[in-house]
N, C-alpha and C positions, 0 to 999 in steps of 0.2 A: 179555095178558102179552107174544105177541111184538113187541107196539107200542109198549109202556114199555121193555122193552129193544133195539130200533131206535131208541129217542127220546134213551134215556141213551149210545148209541155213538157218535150223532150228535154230542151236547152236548160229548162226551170227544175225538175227531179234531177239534169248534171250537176245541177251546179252547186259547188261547196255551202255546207250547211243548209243547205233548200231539204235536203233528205232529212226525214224522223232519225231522229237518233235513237240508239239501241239504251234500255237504264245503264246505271252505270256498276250494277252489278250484277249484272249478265253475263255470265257465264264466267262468273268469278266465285270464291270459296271466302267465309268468313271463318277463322281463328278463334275461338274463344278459352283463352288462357285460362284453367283456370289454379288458385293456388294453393290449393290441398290436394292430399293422396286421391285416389281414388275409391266410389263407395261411402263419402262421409258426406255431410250435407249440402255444404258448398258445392260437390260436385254432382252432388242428382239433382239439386236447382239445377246448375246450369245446362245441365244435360237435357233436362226435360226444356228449358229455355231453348235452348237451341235444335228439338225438335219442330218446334211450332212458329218461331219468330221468321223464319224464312217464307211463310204465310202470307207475312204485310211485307216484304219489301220488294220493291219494283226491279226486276229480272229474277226472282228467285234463286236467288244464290244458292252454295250447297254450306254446309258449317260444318266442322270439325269443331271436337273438343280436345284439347293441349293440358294436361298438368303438368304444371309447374310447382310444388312445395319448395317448404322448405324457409325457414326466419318469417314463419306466420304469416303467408305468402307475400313479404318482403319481397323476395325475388320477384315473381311475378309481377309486382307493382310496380318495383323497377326499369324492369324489361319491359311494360305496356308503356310505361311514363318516356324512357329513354333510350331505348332502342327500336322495336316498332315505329312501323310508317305513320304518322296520322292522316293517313286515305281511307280511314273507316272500315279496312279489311282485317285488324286485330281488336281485339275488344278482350276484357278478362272480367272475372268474378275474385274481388279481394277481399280482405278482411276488412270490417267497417272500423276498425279498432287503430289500423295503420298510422294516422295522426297522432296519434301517443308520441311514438319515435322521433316526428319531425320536433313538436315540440318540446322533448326530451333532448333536441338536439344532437342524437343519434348520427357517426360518419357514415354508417350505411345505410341512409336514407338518400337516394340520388332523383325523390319526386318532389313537387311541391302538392300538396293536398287539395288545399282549392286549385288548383289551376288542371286537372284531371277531369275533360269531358266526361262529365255524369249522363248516365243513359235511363238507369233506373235501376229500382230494388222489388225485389219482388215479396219480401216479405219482413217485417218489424218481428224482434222478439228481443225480449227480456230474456234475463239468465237464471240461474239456478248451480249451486254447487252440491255434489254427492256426494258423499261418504260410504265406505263399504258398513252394511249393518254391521259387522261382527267386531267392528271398532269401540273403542270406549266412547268415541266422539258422538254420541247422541244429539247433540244440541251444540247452536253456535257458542254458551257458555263453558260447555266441556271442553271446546277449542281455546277459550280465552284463557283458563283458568290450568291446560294440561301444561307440565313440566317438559317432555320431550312433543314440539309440535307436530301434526300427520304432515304426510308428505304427498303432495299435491303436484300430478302432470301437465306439462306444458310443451308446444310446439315450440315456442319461443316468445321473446317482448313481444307484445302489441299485442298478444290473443288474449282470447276470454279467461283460456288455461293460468293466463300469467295475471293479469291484469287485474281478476275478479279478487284472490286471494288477498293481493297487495293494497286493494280498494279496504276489504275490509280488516284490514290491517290497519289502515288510516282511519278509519270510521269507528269499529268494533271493538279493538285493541286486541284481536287475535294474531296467533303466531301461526304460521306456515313453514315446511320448509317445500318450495317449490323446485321440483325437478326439472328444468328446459331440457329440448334437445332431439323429442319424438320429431319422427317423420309425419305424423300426423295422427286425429282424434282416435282413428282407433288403436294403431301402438298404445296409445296412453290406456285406453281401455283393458287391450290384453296386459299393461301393467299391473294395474289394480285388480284383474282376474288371478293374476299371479303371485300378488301378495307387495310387489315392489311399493306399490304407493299407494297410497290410500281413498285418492279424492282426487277429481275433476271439474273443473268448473265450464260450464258449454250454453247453449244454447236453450230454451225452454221447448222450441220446435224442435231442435236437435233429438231430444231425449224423449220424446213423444213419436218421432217417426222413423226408428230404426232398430234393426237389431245393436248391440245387444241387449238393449233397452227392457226392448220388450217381454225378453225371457227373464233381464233382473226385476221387473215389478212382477213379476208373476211368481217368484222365487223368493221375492225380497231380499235381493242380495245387498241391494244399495239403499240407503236414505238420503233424501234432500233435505239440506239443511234450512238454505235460507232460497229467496227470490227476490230480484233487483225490482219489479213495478213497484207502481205507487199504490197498486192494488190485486189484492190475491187473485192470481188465477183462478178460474170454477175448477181446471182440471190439478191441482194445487191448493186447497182449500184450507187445509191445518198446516200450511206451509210458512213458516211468517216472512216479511219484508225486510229488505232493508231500511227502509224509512219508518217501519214499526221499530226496529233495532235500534234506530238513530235515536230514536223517541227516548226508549228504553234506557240506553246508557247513556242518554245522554251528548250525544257527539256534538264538539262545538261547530260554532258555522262555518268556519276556516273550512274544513273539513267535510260541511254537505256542499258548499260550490265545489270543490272538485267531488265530490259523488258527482254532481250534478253534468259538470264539465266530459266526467269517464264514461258515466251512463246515456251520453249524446248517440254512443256507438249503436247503442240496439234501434233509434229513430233513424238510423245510415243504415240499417238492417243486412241486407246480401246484396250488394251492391254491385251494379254492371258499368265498366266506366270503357274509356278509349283515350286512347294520347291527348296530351293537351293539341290547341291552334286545330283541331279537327275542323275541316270545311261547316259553313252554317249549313247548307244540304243535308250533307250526310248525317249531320247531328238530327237534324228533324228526321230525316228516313229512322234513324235507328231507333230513337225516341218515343215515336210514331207505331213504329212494327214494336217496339216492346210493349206500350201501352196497352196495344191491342191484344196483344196476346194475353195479357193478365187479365183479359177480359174472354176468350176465347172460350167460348164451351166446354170442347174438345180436351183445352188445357187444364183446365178447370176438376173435371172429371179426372183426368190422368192423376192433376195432383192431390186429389182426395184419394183416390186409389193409392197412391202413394204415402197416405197422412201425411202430404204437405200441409200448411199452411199458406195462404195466398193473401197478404193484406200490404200491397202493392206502395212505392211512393214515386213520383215521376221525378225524370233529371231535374228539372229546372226545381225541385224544393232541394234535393239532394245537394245541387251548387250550391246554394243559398244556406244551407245546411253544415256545408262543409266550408264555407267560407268564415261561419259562425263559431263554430270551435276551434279553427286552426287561432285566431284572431282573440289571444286571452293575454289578459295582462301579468306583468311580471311575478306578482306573487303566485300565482293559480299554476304557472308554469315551473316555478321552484317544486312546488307539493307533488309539479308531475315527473318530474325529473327523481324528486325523492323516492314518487310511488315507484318508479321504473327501474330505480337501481344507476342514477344516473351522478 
């Protein structure tokens, strides 16, 4: 008897699919593209992300990180949207600004926006525009009002660099002349250390968690002019708003739905996405092992260590998000194409 049943447990572990299967990212490698230089903030998110996400997912995989710059990582979003596999093994960090182009109607846009497996963001921020102190430009009405305008860096359409300036050009009735073309935030930086240009517009986490940030407040080489929330930052206190601005001159309402429509980008924050048609599995594993990880102690600590900020949003608001601005009607889509240069 106990031979017939050693015989049949045998037959039962041969026999196809009877065996556990191995996860299905076992002893595979995740990609994570991401689409700025190296050293700038998109890239120490993702880096530190991709230290700790390998945590929550079933076979432990190993991760790499890819940069890819270059047209305000256009490219990148390209190549995750339409070359990459969607088997869950490329994943990138892009600009949350990117939807501008589509709806600009831009040729070299080859994604659709919403239709880009959202993974998650790890962090919301508002913006903020700097001026070198030694400039005449004190105040956004020194901008409105100067005869020859500062010249203002940018990687290209769809960033903060490009975007913020043109925003309040629409809004505030300031002139810019904006320079495209940097490899990335810091080129733009060493510009304006250089004298080339004057002004930057970036991130409010951005300029709070790196050099050379840190050596210009303590120097005061730079001033902030304005910030995009609806309310002052504590660490930005005598800083004013754009919607105190609005207030102020007055901006007609044309004019604050696209504020409202442009400033969608900082609630899409740094965003992790993967190919469209990505399997339902893999979308929960990644979803899953990201959410946790924004939760993670370990990571947690690291990115305070790092003055990160950590104020997390999951895929599924992010779809729903991204589905929501791509999706504006014909006039709000005109003023975008205006704002872009299109």
């Amino acid at each position: 008897m106990r031979r017939i049943t050693l015989a049949f447990l045998i037959i039962l572990l041969l026999r196809p699919g009877l065996q556990a299967q191995a996860p299905f990212y076992q002893g595979k490698t995740i990609t994570i593209v991401v689409g700025t230089t190296s050293g700038v903030a998109y890239d120490i998110y993702a880096r530190l992300i991709a230290q700790f996400i390998v945590k929550y997912i079933p076979g432990n995989p190993n991760t790499i990180v890819q940069n890819m710059p270059g047209a305000g990582s256009m490219i990148a979003a390209n190549y995750v949207y339409g070359v990459s596999k969607p088997d869950g093994l490329t994943i990138a960090s892009i600009n949350p600004a990117l939807y501008f182009n589509q709806l600009a109607g831009r040729k070299e846009v080859q994604y659709d926006w919403a239709k880009f497996t959202w993974i998650g963001s790890s962090d919301r921020s508002e913006h903020l525009l700097y001026m070198r102190a030694d400039t005449p430009f004190k105040t956004i009405q020194d901008v409105r009002k100067a005869s020859e305008p500062p010249k203002c860096g940018a990687t290209g359409a769809g960033t903060t660099g490009h975007y913020m300036p043109k925003l309040l050009e629409e809004t505030l009735g300031t002139k810019f002349n904006i320079v495209a073309g940097y490899p990335g935030g810091g080129d733009i930086d060493l510009a304006v250390e250089r004298g080339e240009i004057q002004c930057r517009a970036l991130t409010i986490g951005a300029f709070f968690a790196r050099e050379p940030y840190h050596t210009w407040r303590k120097t005061g080489f730079a001033r902030i002019l304005i910030q995009t929330g609806r309310k002052r930052e504590p660490i930005l206190p005598d800083v004013p708003t754009l919607y105190e601005l609005m207030n102020e001159y007055k901006t007609p309402e044309t004019a604050r739905r696209l504020a409202t429509v442009v400033l969608a980008s900082g609630d899409l924050g740094r965003p992790i996405v993967a190919p469209p048609a990505l399997p339902l599995d893999r979308t929960k594993i990644l979803r899953e092992a990201f959410n946790r990880t924004m939760s993670d102690p370990e990571f947690l600590a690291e990115a305070k260590k790092k003055k990160l900020d950590v104020d997390p949003t999951s895929g599924e608001e992010l779809e729903a998000l991204a589905k929501e601005v791509i999706a504006q009607p014909p006039d709000v889509i005109e003023r975008m194409k205006k704002l872009l240069g299109k």
